[in-house]
C-alpha positions in Angstrom: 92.3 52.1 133.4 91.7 53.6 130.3 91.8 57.7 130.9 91.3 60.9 128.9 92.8 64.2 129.2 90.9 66.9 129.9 93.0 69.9 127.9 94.4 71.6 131.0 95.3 68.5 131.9 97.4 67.8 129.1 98.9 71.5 129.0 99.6 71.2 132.8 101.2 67.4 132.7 103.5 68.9 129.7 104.8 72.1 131.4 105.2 69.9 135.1 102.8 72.1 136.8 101.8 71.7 140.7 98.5 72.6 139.3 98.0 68.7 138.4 96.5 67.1 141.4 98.9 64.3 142.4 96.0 61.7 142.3 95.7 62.7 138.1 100.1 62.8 138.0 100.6 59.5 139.2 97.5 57.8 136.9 99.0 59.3 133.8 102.6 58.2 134.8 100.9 54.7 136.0 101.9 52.7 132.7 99.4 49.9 133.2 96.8 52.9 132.1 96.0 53.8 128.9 96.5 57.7 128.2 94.4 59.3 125.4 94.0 62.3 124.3 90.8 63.8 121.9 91.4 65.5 118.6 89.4 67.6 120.4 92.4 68.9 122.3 94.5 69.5 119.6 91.6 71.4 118.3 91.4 73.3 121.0 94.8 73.9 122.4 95.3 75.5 118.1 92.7 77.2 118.5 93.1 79.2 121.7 97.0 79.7 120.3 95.4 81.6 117.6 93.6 83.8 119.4 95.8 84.5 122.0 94.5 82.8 124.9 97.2 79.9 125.7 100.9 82.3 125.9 103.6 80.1 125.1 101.8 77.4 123.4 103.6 77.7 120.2 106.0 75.0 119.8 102.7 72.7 121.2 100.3 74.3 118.7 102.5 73.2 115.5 102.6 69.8 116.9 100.4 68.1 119.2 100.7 65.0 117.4 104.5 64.6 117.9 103.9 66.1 122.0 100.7 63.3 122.4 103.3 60.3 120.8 106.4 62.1 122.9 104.7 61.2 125.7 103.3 57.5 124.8 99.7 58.8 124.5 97.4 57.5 122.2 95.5 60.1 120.1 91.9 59.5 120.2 90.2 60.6 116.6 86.2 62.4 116.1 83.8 59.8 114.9 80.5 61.1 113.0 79.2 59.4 115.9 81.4 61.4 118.6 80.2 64.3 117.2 76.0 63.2 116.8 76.4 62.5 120.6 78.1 65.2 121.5 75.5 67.7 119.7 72.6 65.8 121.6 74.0 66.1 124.9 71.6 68.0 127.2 72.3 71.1 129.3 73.8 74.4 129.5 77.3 73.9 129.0 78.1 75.3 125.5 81.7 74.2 125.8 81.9 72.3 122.2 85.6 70.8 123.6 84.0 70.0 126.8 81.0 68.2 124.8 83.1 66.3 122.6 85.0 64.9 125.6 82.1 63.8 127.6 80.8 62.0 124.1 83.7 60.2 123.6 84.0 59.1 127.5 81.0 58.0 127.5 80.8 56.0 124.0 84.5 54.7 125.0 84.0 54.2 128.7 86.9 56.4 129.6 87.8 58.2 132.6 88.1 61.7 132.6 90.7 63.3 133.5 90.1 66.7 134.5 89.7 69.4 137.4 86.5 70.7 136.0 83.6 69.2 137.6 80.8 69.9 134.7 81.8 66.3 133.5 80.4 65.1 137.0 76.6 66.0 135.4 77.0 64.0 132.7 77.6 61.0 134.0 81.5 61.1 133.5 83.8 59.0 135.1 86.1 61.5 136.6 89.5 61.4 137.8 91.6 64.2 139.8 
């Protein structure tokens, strides 16, 4: 299976907490799967460091890179493409993280990984 991490999921899997659903723990431990995470999280986990939002992110906000590779991830990069698709997508949700991740899922054919059911209306593979 080839799986992206929703950010909280990342943050949680890094920090070892119960909050990960056992179902998500043992996919990303499974190493026949393919773990990826978006740009988009390293965008986002930077940015909410910056203003505050993510306490103790520090260490993780300098390097994402070197945390995704410590762990055997695979970062994913933003196409021009990723980001045409992800501007297009329909609805409400304003999330532009969210977005991005539901463009690249779906271009990719990736299972989410994530607690947070909006990817369930896009047509998301989801995991948790």
């Amino acid at each position: 299976m080839r799986l992206l991490l929703d950010t909280h999921t990342l943050l949680w899997w890094l920090s070892g907490s119960p909050r990960l659903s056992p179902t998500a723990r043992r996919a990303i431990e499974d190493t026949t799967n393919d773990v990826m995470v978006s740009a988009a999280s390293s965008w986002e986990v930077a940015t909410k460091h910056r203003l505050g939002k993510l306490p103790g992110s520090e260490e993780l906000a300098r390097d994402v890179r070197g945390a995704i590779a410590g762990q055997g991830f695979e970062g994913l990069a933003i196409t021009v493409h990723d980001a045409e698709r992800a501007g297009r997508l329909p609805g409400p949700h304003r999330d532009p993280f969210d977005r991005m991740l539901i463009a690249q899922a779906l271009a990719r054919e990736l299972v989410v990984v994530s607690a947070d059911t909006v990817f369930d209306r896009y047509g998301v593979d989801r995991l948790w």
